[in-house]
C-alpha positions as CSV (number, residue, x, y, z in Angstrom):
1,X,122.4,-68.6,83.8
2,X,125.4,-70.9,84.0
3,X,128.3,-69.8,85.6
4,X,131.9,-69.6,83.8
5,X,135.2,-70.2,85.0
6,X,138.7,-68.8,83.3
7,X,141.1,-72.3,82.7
8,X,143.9,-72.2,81.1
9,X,143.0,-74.8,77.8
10,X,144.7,-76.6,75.1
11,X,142.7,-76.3,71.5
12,X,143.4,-79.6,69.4
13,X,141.7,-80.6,65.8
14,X,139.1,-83.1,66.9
15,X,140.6,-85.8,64.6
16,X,143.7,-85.9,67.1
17,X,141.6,-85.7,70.3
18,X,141.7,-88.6,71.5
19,X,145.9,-89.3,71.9
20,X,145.9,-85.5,73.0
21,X,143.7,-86.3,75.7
22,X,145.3,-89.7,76.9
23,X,148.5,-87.7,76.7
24,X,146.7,-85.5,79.5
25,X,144.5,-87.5,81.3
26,X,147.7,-89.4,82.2
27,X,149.7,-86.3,83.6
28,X,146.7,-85.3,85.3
29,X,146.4,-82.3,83.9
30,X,142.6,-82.5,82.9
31,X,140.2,-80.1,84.6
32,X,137.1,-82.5,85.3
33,X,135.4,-79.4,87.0
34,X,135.2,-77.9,83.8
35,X,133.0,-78.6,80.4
36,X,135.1,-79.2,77.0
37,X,134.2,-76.8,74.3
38,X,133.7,-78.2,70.8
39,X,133.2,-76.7,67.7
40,X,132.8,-78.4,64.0
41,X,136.6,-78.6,63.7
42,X,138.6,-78.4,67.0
43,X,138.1,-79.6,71.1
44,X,139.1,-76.5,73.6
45,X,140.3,-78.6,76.6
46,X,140.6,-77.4,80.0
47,X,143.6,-77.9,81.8
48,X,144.3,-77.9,85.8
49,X,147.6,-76.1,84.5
50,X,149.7,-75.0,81.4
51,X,151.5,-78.0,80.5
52,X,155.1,-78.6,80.8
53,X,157.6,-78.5,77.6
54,X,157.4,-82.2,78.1
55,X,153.8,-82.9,77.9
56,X,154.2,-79.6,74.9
57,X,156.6,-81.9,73.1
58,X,154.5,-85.2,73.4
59,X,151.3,-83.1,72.2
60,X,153.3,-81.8,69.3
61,X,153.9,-85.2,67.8
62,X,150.4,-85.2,67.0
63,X,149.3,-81.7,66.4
64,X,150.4,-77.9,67.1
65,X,150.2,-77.1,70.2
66,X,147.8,-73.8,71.2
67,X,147.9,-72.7,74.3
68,X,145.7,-70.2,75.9
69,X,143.2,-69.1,78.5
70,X,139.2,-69.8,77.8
71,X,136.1,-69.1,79.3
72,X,134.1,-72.9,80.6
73,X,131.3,-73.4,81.9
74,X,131.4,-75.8,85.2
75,X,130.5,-79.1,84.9
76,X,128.5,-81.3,87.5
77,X,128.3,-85.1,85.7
78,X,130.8,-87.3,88.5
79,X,134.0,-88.0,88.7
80,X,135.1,-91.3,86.1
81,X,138.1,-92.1,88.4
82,X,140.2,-90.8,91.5
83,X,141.9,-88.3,89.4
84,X,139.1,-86.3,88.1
85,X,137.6,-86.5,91.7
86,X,140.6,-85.2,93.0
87,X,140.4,-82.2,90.5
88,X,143.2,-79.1,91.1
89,X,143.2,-80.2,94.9
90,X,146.1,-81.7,94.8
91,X,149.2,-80.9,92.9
92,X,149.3,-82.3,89.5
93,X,153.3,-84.2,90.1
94,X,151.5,-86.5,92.8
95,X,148.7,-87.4,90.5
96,X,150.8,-90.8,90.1
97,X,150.4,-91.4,93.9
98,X,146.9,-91.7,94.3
99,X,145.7,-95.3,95.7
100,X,144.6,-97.0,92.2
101,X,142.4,-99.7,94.3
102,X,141.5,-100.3,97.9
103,X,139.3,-102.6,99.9
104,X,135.4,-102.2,101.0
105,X,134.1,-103.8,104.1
106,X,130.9,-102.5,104.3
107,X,130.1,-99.2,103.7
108,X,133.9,-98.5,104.6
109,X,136.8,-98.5,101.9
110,X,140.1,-99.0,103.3
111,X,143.4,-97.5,101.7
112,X,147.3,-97.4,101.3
113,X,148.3,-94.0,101.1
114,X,152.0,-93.6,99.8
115,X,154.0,-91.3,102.4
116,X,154.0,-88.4,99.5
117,X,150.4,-88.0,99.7
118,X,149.7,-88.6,102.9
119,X,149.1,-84.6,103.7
120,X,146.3,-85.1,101.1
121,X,144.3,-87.4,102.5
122,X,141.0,-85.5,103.2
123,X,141.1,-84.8,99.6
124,X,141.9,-88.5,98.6
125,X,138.9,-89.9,100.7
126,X,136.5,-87.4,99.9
127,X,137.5,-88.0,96.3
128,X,136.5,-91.9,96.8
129,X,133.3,-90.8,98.4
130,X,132.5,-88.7,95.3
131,X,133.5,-91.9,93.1
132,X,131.3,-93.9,95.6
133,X,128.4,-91.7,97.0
134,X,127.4,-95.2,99.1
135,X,130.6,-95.1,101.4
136,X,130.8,-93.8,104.9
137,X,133.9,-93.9,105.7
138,X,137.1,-94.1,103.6
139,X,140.2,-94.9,106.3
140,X,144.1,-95.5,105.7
141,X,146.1,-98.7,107.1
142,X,148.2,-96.8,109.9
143,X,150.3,-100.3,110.4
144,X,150.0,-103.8,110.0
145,X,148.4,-106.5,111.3
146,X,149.5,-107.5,113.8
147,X,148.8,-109.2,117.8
148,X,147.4,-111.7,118.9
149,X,144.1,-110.5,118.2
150,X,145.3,-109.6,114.5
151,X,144.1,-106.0,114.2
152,X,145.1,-102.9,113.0
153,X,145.7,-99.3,113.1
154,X,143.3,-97.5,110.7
155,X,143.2,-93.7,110.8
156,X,140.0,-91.9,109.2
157,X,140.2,-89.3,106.4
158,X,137.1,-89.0,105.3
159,X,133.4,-89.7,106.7
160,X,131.7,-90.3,110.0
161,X,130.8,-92.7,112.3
162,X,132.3,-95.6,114.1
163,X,134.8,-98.4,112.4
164,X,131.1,-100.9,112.8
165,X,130.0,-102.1,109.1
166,X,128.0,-104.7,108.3
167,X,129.5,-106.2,104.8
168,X,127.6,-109.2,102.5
169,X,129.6,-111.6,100.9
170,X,128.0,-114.8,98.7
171,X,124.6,-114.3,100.2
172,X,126.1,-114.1,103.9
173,X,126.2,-110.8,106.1
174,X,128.8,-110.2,108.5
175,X,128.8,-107.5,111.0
176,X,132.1,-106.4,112.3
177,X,134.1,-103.7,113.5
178,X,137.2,-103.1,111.5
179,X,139.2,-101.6,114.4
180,X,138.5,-104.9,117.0
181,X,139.2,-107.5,114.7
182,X,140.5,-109.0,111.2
183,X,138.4,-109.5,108.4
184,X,139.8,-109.6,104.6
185,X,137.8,-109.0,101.7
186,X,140.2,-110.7,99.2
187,X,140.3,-114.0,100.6
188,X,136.4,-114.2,99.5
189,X,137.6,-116.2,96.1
190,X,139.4,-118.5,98.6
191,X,136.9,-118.6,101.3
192,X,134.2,-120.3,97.8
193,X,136.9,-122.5,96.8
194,X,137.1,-124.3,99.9
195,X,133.5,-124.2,101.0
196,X,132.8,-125.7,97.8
197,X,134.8,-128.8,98.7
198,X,133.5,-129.5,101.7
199,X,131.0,-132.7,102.0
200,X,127.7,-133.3,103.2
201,X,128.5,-135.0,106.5
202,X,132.0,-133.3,107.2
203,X,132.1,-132.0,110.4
204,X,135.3,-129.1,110.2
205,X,136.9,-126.5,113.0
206,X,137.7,-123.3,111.8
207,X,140.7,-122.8,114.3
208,X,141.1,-119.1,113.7
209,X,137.7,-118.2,112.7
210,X,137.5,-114.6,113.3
211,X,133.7,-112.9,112.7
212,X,133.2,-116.5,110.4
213,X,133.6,-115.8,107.0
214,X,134.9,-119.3,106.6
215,X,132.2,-121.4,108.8
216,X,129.0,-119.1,108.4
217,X,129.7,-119.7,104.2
218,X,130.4,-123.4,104.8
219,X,127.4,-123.8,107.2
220,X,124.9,-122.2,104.3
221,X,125.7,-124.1,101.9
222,X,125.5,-127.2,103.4
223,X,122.6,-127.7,106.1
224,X,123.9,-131.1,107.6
225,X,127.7,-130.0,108.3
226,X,128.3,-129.7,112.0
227,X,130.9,-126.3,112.4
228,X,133.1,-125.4,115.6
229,X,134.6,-121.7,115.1
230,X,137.5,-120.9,117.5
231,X,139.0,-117.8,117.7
232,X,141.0,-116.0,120.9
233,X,139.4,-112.8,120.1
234,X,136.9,-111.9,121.7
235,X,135.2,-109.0,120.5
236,X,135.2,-111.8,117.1
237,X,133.5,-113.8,119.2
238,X,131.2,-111.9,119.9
239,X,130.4,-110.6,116.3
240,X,130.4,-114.5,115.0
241,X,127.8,-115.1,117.6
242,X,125.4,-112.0,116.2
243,X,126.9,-113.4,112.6
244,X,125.4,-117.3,113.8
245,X,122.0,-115.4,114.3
246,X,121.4,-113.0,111.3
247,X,122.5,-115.9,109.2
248,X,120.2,-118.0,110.5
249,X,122.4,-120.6,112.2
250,X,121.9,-121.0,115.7
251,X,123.0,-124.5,117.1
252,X,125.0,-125.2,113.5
253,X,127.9,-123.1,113.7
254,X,129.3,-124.0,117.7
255,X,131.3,-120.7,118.4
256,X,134.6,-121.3,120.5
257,X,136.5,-118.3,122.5
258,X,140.0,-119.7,123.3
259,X,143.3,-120.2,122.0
260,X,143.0,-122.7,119.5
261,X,146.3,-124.6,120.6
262,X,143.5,-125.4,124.2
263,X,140.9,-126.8,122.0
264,X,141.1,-130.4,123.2
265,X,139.3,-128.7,126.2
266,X,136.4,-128.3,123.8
267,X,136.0,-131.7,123.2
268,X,137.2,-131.8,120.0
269,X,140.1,-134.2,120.3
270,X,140.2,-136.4,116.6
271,X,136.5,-134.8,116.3
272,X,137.0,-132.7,112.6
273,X,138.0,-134.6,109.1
274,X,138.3,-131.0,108.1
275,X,140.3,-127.7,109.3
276,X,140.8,-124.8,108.5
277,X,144.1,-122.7,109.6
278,X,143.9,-119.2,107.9
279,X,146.7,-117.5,110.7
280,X,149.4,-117.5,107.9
281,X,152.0,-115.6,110.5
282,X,151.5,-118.8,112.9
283,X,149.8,-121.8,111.3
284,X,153.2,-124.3,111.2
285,X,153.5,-123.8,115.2
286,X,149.6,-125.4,115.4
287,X,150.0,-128.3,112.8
288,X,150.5,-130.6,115.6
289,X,147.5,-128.7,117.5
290,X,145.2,-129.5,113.7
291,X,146.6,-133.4,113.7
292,X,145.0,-133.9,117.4
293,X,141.7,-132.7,115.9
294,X,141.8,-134.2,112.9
295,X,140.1,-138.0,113.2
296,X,141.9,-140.7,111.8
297,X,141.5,-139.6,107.7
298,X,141.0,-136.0,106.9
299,X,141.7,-132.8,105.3
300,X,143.9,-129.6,106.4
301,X,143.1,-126.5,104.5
302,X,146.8,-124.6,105.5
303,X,147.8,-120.9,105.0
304,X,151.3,-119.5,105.5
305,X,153.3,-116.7,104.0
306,X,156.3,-116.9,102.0
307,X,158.5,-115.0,99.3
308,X,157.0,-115.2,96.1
309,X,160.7,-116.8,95.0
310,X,160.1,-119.7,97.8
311,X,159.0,-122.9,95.9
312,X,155.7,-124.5,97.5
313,X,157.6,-127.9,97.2
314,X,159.7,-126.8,100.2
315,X,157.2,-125.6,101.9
316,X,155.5,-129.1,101.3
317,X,158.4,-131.0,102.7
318,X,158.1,-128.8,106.2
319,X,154.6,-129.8,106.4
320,X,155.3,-133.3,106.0
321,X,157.8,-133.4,108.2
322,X,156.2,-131.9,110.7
323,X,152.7,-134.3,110.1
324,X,155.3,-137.5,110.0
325,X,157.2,-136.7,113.0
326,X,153.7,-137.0,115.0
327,X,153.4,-140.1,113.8
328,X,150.3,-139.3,110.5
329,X,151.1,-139.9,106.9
330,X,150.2,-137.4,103.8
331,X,147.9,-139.3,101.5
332,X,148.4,-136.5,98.8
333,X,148.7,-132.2,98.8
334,X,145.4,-131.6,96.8
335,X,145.9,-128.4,96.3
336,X,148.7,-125.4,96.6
337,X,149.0,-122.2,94.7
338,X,149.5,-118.3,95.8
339,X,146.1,-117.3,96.7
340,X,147.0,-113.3,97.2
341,X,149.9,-111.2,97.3
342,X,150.4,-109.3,100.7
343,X,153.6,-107.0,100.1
344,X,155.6,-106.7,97.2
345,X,157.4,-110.0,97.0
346,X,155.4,-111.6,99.5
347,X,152.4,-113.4,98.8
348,X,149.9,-115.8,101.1
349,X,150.5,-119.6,99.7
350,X,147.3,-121.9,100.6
351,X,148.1,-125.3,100.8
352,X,145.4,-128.8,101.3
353,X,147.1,-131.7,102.9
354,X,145.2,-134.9,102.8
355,X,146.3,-136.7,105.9
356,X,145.7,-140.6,107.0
């Protein structure tokens, strides 16, 4: 026998639905626990609460407005989207506070929760389980990234287990734990563009390598490029060694624990005609560091964060100032766009240098 539930409900024509329930669906006022009741002329809709004179008013531009309480039975399809998962859990004014995106690593999806809902949080990652029954953890960014070793606070709300994931990107897996070291999901679009660039012979140090998204993707897709992958981490280390093996690329990816600014004790003094420095906080203070590896013609692939107002000519001009004062010369800047935006007005400019 299926079970009903009292709701308070809305009854609209069914020819004026549809604007009724966008009108409702965007106050989150909808009760996705609950099944619609149709008949041949009208759509009984349940509600999570009566509606404010406001929403009234809105509803009234359409069609009359009857309000009253009905009898539903429960419904058990899943959730379309956060609010629906988040049913009458959470009160209907911070509806509009609810994380709209978030990263996945893994089987882990990482959120910002706004400070208003932050009391709800079990409720907001247990409603992103329910939208994605494969995740098994859903945690919040406590702080930024920040250290040497460029990690960050996370805080669980929903889920079990430890912050170790094992996430697949472009045919490559990577095994990390998110609260040891830094690993970002969006730069994947970036990580493709510059792999794809890369030539057959190149031989390229990744100076801030992390778990090796960057090298591991290069060192797939072509067989005969020789990779050195610094980083000072070294729990990263030690997940880009285990990253070197399931990948299948022992003795082609060289990894490298150290500061990168030591790495002429590597042996890789004018070694590289290509380098990669994703540490966008830090990457101008190791340009002269990149120019000692970098034989006598090669290519910088640089990273630094800026104001979305700052123009990427000035930031140009610092580079070559800093490449002419040690005595190179920039052949051309092949590239330079904002690649991601990292705060609101603050977004992560990539720039590729060709240097002679």
């Amino acid at each position: 026998m299926t079970s009903l539930k009292k709701a308070v409900a809305i009854d609209v024509p069914l020819q004026k639905a549809q604007p009724v329930l966008s009108i409702l669906r965007e106050a989150g006022l909808v009760d996705a626990s609950l099944r619609f009741n149709r008949s041949d002329k009208t759509l009984m809709i349940p509600l999570r609460q009566a509606p404010s004179d406001q929403i009234v008013s809105q509803i009234g531009y359409y069609c009359s407005v009857r309000i009253m309480t009905w009898d539903f039975a429960e419904s058990f399809r899943p959730p379309r989207d956060i609010i629906e998962a988040v049913n009458a859990n959470i009160p209907a004014n911070l509806t509009g506070y609810l994380p709209r995106s978030y990263d996945v690593i893994g089987d882990i999806a990482i959120i910002d929760l706004a400070e208003a809902i932050q009391p709800f949080g079990q409720i907001v990652g247990e409603a992103i389980q329910k939208i994605n029954p494969h995740l098994r953890l859903v945690v919040r960014k406590v702080g930024a990234v920040s250290g040497a070793y460029r990690t960050r606070q996370l805080e669980i709300l929903a889920g079990t287990g430890s912050m170790e994931t094992k996430h697949h990107e472009f045919a490559c897996c990577y095994v990390l734990n998110l609260s040891t070291v830094y690993f970002n999901p969006r730069l994947s679009n970036e990580r493709m563009r510059v792999a794809e660039q890369v030539g057959p012979e190149d031989h390229v140090v990744d100076m801030f390598a992390g778990v090796g998204p960057f090298s591991i993707l290069i060192a797939k897709m072509h067989p005969n490029v020789r990779v050195c992958a610094c980083d000072i981490n070294p729990d990263a280390i030690e997940f880009l060694k285990e990253n070197i093996f399931l990948n299948g690329l022992v003795g082609r990816v060289i990894p490298i624990l150290g500061d990168a600014a030591k790495s002429m004790d590597h042996g890789l003094r004018a070694w590289a005609n290509r380098i990669i420095m994703n540490l966008p906080s830090e990457a101008e203070n190791y340009l002269p560091v990149a120019l000692d590896i970098l034989r006598e013609e090669g290519t910088i692939h640089y990273y630094e964060f800026a104001s979305r107002n700052d123009k990427i000519e000035d930031i140009e001009m610092k580079i070559r100032d800093i490449i002419e004062d040690a005595g190179r010369m920039v052949r051309s800047f092949t590239f330079a766009d904002a690649i991601r935006e990292v705060a609101p007005g603050r977004v992560q400019i990539a720039i590729d240098v060709l240097i002679e």
